[in-house]
N, C-alpha and C positions, 0 to 999 in steps of 0.2 A: 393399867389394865391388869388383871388379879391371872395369873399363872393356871390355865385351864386346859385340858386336854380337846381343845375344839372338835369341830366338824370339819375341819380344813384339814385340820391332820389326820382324821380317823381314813378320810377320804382318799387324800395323799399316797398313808401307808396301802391303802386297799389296792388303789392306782398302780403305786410302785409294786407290789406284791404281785399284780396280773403281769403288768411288762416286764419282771425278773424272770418272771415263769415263760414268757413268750421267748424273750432272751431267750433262752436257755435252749428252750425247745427249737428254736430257731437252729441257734448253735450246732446242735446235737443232726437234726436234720440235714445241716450243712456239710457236718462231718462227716455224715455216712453216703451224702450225696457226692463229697468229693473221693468217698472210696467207690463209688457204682463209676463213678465217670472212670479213675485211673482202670480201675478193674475191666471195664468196658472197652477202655482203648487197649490196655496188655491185649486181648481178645482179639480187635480187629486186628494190630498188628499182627498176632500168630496166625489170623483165617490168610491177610496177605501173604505171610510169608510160607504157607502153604500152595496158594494161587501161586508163586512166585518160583515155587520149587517145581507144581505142575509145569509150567512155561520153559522150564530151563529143559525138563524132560521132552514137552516138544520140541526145543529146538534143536537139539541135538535129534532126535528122529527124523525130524523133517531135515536135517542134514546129510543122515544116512540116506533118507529115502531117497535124494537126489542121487548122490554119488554111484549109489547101485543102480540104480536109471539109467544115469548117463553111462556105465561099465557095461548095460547090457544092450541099448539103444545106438549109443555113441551122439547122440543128438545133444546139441549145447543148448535145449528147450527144457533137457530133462535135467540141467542142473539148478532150473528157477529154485527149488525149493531147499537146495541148501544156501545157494547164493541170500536165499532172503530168511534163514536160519540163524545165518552169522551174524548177523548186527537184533536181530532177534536176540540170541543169545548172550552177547555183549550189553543189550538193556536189561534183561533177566536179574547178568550180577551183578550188575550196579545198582538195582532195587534192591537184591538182597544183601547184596554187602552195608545198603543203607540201614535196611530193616534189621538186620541182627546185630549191628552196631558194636558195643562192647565184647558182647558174652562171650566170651574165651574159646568154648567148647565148640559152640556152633561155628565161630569163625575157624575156625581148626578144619570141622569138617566140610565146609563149603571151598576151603583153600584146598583141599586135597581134590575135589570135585568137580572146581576149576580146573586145575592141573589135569587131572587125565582128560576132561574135556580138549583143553589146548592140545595136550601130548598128540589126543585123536585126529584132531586136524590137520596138526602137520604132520605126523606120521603116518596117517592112513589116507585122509581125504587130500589133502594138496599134492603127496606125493601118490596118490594114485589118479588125481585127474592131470597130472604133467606127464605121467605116465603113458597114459589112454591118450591125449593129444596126439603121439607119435604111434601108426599103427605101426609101426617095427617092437616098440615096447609095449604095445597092450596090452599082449597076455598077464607081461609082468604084473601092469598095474591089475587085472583080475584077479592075481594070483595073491599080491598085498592083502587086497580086499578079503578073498576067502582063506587067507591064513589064520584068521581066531584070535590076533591082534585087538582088530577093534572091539571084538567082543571084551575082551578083556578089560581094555578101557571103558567100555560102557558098564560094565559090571563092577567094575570099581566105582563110577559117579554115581550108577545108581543107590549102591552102598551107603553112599555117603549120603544122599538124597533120603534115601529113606531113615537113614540114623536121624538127620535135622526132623524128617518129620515124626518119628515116633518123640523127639525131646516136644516140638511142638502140640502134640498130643497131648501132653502131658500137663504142658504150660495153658492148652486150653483146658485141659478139666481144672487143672487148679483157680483159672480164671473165671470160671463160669459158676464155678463155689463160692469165690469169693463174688461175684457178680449176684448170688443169692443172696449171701452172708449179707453184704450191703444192702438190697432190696428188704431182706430182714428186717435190718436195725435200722433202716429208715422209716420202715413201715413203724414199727415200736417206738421210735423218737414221737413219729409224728401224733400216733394215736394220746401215747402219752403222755405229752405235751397237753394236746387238745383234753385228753379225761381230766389233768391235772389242773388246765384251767377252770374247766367246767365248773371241778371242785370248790376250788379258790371262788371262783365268780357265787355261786351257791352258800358258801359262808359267809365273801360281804355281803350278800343280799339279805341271808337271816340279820347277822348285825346291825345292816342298815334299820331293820323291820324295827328290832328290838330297841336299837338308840337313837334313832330318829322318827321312825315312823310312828310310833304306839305313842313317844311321849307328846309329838305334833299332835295327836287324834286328842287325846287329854285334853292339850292347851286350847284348839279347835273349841270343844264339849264349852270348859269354863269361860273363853270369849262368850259364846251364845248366850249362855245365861246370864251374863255378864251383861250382855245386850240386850236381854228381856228386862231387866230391872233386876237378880238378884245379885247383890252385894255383900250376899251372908256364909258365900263358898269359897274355898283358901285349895291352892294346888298345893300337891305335896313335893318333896326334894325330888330335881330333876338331875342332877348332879351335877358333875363340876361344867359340861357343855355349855354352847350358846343356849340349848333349847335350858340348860338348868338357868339357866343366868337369867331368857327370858319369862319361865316360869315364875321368881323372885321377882324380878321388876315389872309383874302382870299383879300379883299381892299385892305391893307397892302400892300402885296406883290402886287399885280395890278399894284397898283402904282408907288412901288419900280421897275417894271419889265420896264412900261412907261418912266421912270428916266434914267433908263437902255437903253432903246430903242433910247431914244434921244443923248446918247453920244454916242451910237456905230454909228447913223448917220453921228456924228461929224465926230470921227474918220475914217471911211469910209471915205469920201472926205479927209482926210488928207494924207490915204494911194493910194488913187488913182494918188494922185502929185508926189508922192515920186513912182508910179511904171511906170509915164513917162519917170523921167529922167531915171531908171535904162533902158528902154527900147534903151534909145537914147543910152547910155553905151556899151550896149549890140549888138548892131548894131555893133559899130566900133570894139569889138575885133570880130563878126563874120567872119571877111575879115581874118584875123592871124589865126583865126579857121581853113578857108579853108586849107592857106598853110600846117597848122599843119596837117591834113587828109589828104594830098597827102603823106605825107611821111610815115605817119601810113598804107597808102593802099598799099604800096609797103613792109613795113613790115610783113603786114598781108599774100601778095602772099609768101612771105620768107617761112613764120608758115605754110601755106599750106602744101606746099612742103615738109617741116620736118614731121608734120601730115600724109601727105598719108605714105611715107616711115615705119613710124611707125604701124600705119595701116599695111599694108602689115607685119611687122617684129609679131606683136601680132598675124594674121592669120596664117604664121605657125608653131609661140607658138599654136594655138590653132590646128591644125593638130597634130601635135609632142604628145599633150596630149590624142587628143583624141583617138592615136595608141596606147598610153599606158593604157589607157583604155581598150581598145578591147584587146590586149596581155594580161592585169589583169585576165578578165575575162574569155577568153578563159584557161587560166592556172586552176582560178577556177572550172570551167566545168573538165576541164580533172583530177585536186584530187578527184571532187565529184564521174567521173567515174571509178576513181580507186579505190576509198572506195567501189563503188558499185560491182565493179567486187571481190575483196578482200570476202565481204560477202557473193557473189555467190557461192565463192570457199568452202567457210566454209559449206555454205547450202549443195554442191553437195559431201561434204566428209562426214557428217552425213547420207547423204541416202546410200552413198557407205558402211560406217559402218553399218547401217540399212539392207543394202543387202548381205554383208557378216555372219550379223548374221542368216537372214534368210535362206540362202545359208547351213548353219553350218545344223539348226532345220530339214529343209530336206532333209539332209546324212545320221542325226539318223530315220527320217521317213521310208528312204526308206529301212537301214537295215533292221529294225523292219518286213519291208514288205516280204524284203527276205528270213528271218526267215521263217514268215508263209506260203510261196510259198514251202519251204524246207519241211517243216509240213505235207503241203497235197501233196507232192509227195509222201511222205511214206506212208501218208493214201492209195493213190490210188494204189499205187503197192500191199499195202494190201489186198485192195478190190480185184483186179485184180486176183490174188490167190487166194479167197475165190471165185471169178466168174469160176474161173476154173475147184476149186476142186468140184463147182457145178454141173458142166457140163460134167465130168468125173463121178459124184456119177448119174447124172441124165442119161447117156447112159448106165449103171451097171445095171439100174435097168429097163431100154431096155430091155437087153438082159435076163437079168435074168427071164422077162415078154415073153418070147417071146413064150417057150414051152407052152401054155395056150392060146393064142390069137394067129390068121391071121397075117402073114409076114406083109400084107398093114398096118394093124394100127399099127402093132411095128413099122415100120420105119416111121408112122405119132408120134407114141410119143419122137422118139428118135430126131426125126427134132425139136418139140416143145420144148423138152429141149435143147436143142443145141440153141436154137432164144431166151429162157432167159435166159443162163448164157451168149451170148454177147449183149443182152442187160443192164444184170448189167454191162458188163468188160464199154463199152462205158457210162454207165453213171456213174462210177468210173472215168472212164478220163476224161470226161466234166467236174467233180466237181476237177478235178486236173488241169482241166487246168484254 
């Protein structure tokens, strides 16, 4: 293969040319990103260790305030608020002794700020609430208190307290500079980067246009024509690329196809000669053709003739079957209805059994019933006797009435009894029957 500046490589380089530039940009972003972070953090550290200096100032006040509470109250209520200053204050420096770590200066002045803090404690605050304890010493301890001691001590921490924070002051402006500074030149990394690609990208694009695209559109043009039939147009140098390489070897072939063209000319006239005589040939056995088709025509009315007969012989093959068909299937229908009549019969001897049992259930019912018809015939012949012997005791006592009362109402009472004993006898019989 001949030593050519391809498209792979034009490509490549372009490729490699965007991802150095991204690299880069990358990089650059990185590095100003890793100064916004350190920058950022210096920052929060200094806002705590200003939060941290605020706390140590409460706790020490909120230790005074107790102390002078309990000095003017005497109440062990009003020492909550130094009692819970103390370990307050003890968290305070162990934060900031965390937070200002190495730096010399600051640990300098936080150890002197500790110290008088301590000094205040136990010179002021412990020995004046052991003091206050004993009211024989009281006064003493009030008097510790308003000697100007403790001020003194607090006027030294705060000293010191304000020293860390005017240094941290200082350490936040320069942090918040540099917190720009970085936001800066990240911003410019990044814009950067991006314009510088854009660039890059906009150059291979022309390149692309110029060394691949326009010489494609070229080779495109001459294929077409190529493919209309002209063979009379030549591409010109495409250069050293595949598109040059495939330009050459699209001539090539051009030419080879031209090379081509002119012998199939040849041979065309050659074959035109040679399909005269065969024509002339061809002529003279058409006459022996004919005789030959007459005697073929007379063959063919033969096949006819065998044909239809055939014909006809397959139609009633095809009657014959289709009767046997329709007997198939008629036979099927009639097993289908005798399965179904089969099942009928089954269905109608379960309901006969179904009917015979129930036929059985209401022979014992109606015994049953006859029993109780039996039942109340004897009840009512019962009644019937006791309506009588009614009606016999109720005329007895008629008559036996009679010497004492009018004839007329004996024979109204003796009628009266006589209308209820056949009114029980008849509804004795009603319930018998």
């Amino acid at each position: 293969m001949p030593n050519t500046f391809g498209l792979n490589r034009t490509l490549g380089g372009a490729i490699g040319v965007i991802a150095l530039v991204s690299v880069l940009s990358s990089g650059a972003v990185l590095a100003t990103r890793n100064q916004l972070q350190e920058a950022t953090d210096a920052l929060d550290r200094s806002t705590q260790v200003v939060r941290s200096l605020d706390a140590f100032r409460t706790a020490m006040l909120n230790q005074e305030t107790g102390l002078r509470g309990y000095l003017i109250t005497g109440r062990e209520s009003s020492l909550e608020p130094y009692r819970a200053g103390r370990p307050a204050l003890d968290e305070t420096i162990t934060r900031l002794t965390t937070l200002i770590g190495n730096d010399a200066e600051r640990s300098r002045l936080l150890t002197d700020a500790v110290t008088a803090a301590r000094a205040w404690q136990i010179d002021i605050g412990e020995t004046a609430i052991r003091e206050a304890a004993n009211p024989a010493t009281r006064p003493d301890a009030v008097r510790i208190e308003a000697e100007g001691r403790g001020k003194q001590f607090f006027d030294t921490l705060r000293g010191k307290l304000a020293a860390i924070d005017n240094l941290e002051e200082r350490t936040r402006a320069e942090q918040v500079a540099r917190v720009a500074k970085a936001q800066r030149d990240e911003s410019f990394a990044l814009w950067g980067g991006t314009l510088l690609t854009l660039l890059i990208c906009a150059a291979i694009g022309v390149a692309i246009n110029r060394l691949i695209v326009w010489p494609l559109v070229r080779v495109m043009s001459f294929v077409e024509h190529v493919g209309e039939g002209d063979l009379s147009g030549k591409l010109g140098d495409g250069g050293h690329n595949e598109i040059g390489r495939l330009g050459r070897s699209l001539n090539a072939m051009v030419s080879g196809l031209s090379d081509l063209a002119k012998t199939n000319r040849a041979a065309t006239a050659d074959l035109n000669a040679a399909a005269a005589e065969i024509r002339a040939s061809a002529q003279e056995q058409a006459a022996s053709v004919e005789q030959q088709f007459a005697a073929v025509q007379e063959t063919a009315a033969t096949m006819d003739q065998i044909t239809q007969s055939g014909a006809q012989t397959a139609r009633r093959a095809t009657e014959v079957i289709a009767t046997a068909q329709a007997t198939a299937q008629t036979s099927r229908q009639g097993l289908r209805a005798v399965s179904d009549t089969a099942k009928a019969m089954d269905a109608i001897r379960e309901q006969a059994e179904a009917v015979a049992g129930n036929i059985v259930s209401l022979s014992e019912k109606t015994q049953t019933i006859v029993d109780i018809i039996e039942t109340v015939n004897d009840i009512w012949e019962r009644t019937h006797l006791l309506a009588l012997n009614a009606a016999i005791e109720a005329a007895a006592a008629g008559a036996a009435g009679a010497a004492d009362r009018p004839s007329r109402g004996n024979g109204l009472l003796f009628r009266i009894a006589l209308r209820g004993a056949g009114r029980v006898a008849r509804a004795g019989h009603v319930e018998a029957g």
